[in-house]
BARODO-491782 format. One line per 3 residues: number of its first residue (from 0); their letters; for each residue z, x, y of C-alpha. Coordinates in nm, 3 decimals, padded with zeros to 5 digits. Last residue first. Example, Ala and Ser with C-alpha at 12.3 -4.5 7.8 and 13.67 -1.06 7.14 Angstrom:
<sites>
1> sa> 00.714,01.367,-00.106 ~ 00.780,01.230,-00.450
</sites>
This chain:
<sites>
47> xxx> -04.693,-00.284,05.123 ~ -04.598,00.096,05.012 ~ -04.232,00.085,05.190
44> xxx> -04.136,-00.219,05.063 ~ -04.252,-00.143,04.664 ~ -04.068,00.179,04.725
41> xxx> -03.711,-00.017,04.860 ~ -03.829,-00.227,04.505 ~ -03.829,00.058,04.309
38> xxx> -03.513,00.292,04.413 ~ -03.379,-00.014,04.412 ~ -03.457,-00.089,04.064
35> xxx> -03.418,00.212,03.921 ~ -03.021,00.225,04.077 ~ -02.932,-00.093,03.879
32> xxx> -03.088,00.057,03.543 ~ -02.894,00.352,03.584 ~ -02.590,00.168,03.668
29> xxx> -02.630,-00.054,03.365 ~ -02.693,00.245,03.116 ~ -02.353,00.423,03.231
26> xxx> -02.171,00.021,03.187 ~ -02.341,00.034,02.819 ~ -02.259,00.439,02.798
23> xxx> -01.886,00.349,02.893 ~ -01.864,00.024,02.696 ~ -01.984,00.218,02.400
20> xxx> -01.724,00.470,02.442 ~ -01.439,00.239,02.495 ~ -01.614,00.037,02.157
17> xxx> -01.593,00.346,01.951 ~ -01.239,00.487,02.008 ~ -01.155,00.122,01.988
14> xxx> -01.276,00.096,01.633 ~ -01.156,00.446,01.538 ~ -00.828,00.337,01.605
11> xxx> -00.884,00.009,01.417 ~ -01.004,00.232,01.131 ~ -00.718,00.463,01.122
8> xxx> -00.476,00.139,01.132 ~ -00.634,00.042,00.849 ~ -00.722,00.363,00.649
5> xxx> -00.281,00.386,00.689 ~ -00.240,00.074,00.545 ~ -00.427,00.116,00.292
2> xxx> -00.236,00.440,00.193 ~ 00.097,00.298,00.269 ~ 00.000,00.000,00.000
</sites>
């Protein structure tokens, strides 16, 4: 039982470990995406 236990709580740790990360890259990827499109639009502007 201790050793299930243990792979448990190891897993959920590794869980969050995962997900903080993956919220970092998704809110990374977001800002990226975000700054492309005014960096696009502000040239559409200056073009037309």
């Amino acid at each position: 039982m201790k050793v299930v236990n243990q792979g448990e709580y190891s897993l959920k740790m590794y869980k969050k470990k995962v997900l903080k990360k993956s919220l970092i890259v998704l809110q990374l990827g977001f800002f990226i995406c975000c700054f492309c499109y005014i960096l696009y639009s502000t040239e559409k502007k200056v073009l037309t």
